[in-house]
C-alpha positions as CSV (number, residue, x, y, z in Angstrom):
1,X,-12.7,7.4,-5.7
2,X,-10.8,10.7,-6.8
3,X,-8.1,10.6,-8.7
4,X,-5.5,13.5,-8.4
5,X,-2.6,13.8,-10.7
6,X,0.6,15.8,-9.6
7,X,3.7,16.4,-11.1
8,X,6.5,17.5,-9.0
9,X,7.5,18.3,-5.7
10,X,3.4,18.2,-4.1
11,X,3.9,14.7,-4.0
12,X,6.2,15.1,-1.3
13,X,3.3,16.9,1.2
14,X,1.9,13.0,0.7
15,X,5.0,11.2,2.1
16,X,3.6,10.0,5.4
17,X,0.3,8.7,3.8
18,X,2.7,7.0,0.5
19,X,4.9,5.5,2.7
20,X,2.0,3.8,4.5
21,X,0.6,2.5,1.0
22,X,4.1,1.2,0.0
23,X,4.3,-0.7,3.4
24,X,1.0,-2.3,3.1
25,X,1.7,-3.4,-0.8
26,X,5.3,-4.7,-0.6
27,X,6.0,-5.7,2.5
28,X,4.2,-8.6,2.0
29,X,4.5,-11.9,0.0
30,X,5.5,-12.3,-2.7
31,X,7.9,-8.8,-2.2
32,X,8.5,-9.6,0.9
33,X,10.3,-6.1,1.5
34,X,10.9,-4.7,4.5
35,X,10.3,-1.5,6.7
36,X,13.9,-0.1,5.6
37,X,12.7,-0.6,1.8
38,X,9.4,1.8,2.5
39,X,11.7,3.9,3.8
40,X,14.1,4.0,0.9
41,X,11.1,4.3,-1.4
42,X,10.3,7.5,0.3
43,X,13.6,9.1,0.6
44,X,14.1,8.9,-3.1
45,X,11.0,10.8,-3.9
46,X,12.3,13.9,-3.0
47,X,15.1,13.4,-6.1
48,X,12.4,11.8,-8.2
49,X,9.6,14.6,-8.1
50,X,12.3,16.7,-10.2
51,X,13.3,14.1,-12.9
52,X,12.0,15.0,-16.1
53,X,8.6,13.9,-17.1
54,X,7.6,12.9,-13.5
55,X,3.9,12.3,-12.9
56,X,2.2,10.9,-9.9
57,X,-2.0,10.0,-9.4
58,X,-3.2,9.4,-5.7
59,X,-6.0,7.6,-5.5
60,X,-8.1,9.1,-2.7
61,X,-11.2,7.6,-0.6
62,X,-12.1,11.0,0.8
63,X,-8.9,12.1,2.3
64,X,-7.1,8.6,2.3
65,X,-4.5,7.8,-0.2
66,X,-5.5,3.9,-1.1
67,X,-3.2,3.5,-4.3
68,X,-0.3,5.8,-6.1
69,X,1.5,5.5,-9.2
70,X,4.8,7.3,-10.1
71,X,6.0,7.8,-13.1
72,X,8.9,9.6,-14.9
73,X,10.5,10.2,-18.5
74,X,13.8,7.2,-19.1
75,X,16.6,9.8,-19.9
76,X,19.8,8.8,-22.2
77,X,22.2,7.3,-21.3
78,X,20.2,4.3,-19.6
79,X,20.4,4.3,-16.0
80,X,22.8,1.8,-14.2
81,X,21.5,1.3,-11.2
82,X,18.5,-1.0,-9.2
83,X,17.7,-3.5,-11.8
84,X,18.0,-1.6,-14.7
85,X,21.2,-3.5,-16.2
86,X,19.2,-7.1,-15.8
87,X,16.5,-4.7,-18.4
88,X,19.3,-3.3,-20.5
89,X,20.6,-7.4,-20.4
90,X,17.5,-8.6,-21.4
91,X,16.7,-6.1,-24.4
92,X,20.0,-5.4,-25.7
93,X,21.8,-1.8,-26.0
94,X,19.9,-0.8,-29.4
95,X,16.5,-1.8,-28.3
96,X,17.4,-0.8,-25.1
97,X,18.5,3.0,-26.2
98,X,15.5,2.6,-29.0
99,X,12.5,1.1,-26.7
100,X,13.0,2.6,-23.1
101,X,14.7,5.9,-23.0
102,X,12.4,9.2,-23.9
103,X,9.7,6.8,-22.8
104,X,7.5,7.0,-20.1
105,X,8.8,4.5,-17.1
106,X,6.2,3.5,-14.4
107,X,8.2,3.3,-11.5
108,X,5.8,2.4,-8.2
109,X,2.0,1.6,-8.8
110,X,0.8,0.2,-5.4
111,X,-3.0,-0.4,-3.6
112,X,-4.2,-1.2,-0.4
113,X,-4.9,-4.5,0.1
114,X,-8.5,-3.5,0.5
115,X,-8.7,-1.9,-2.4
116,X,-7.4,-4.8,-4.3
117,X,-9.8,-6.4,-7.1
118,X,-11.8,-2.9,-7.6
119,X,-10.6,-1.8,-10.8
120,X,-8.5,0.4,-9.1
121,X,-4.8,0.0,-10.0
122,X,-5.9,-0.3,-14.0
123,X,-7.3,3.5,-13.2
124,X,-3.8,4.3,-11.5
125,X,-1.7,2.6,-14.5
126,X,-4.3,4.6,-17.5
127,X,-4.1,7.7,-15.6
128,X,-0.1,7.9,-14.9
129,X,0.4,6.6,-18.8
130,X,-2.6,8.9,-20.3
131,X,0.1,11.3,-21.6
132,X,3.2,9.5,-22.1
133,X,5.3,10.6,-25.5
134,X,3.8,9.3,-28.8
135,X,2.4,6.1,-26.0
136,X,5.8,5.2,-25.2
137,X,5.5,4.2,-21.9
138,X,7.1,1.2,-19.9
139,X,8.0,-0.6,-16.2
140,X,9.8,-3.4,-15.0
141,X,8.7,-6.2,-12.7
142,X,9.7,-9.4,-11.0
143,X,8.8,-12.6,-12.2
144,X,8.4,-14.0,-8.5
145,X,4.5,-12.6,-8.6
146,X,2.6,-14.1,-11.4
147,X,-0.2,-11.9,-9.9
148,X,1.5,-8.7,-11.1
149,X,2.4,-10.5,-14.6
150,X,-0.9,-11.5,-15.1
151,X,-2.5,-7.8,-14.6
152,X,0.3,-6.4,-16.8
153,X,-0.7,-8.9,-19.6
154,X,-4.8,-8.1,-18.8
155,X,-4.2,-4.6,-19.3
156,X,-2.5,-5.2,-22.5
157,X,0.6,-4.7,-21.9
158,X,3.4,-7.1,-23.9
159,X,6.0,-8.5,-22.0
160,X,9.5,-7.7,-24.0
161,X,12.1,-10.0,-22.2
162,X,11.8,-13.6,-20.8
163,X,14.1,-14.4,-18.3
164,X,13.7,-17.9,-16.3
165,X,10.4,-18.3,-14.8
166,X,12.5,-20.4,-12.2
167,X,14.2,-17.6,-11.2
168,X,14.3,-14.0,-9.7
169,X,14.8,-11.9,-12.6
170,X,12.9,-9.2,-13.7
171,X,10.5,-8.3,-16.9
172,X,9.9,-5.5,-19.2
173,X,6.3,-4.7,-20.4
174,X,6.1,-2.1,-22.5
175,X,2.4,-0.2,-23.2
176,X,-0.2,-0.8,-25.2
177,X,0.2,2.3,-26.9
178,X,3.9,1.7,-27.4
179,X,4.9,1.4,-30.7
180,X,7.5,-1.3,-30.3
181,X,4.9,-4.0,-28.4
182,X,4.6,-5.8,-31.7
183,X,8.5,-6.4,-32.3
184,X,9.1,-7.7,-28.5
185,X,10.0,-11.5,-28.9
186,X,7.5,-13.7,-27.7
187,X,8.8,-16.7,-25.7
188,X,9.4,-19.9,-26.8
């Protein structure tokens, strides 16, 4: 498997191949997204590849994409939209300001179902975090797949908020390298 890391707008000569991978990770249980959401996906790449910070890795099986990972640098003030009030909620606006922003955010890390169980999305998640500032790096995720939680938490990655595992909130993990892990409240 090669890994190839780009930062900026060369991601974009990947769209057809990143959209597929997307497709194939999401629009199944338990995302249950649907065509319209790949597509989203890809149409804010082309704003993404120029935010500050922005890192991709392809993982390639010859010329096949089988898994990406995108990543970017959390600016000041905190974003408003998608779902990052329910993490600002969660956190608080000091740790919020404090934990997240200058960090490195994780935004999409998604595999082929056939690539699944190889080891591969831990090389994805290492290799889009290698260089994060001072190992500040973080993502967000939904509490609907315990799968996902679970390889967060095997990585080591420490889960910072702790809404209702009844519900459909989402989770903040922040790094292993990040130096706040050990101040995140644990849950009760």
């Amino acid at each position: 498997m090669d890994m190839r890391v780009i930062k900026g707008a060369g991601l974009l000569d990947h769209a057809a191949a990143l959209h597929s991978v997307y497709a194939e990770a999401f629009c199944a249980p338990p995302w249950d997204e649907d065509e319209e959401k790949a597509v989203e996906f890809v149409g804010r790449l082309s704003a993404n590849v120029d935010r500050p910070g922005f890192t991709a890795v392809l993982a390639l099986d010859g010329s096949e994409v089988v898994g990406f990972a995108t990543a970017w640098t959390t600016l000041a003030p905190f974003p408003t939209d998608r779902c990052y009030p329910q993490a600002a909620a969660g956190l608080g606006p000091e740790r919020t300001v404090e934990w997240l922003c200058g960090s490195r955010e994780i935004d999409e890390l998604a595999v082929r179902p056939g690539a699944r169980g190889t080891g591969l999305a831990s090389e994805l998640l290492r290799a889009v975090t290698a260089d994060a500032p001072d190992g500040r790096s973080w993502l967000l995720t939904s509490v609907r797949s315990g799968r996902a939680m679970s390889f967060y938490r095997r990585q080591g990655w420490t889960q910072a908020t702790h809404p209702s595992p009844d519900g459909k909130g989402i989770v903040v993990f922040l790094g292993p390298q990040h130096p706040a892990r050990h101040l995140a409240p644990q849950p009760l």
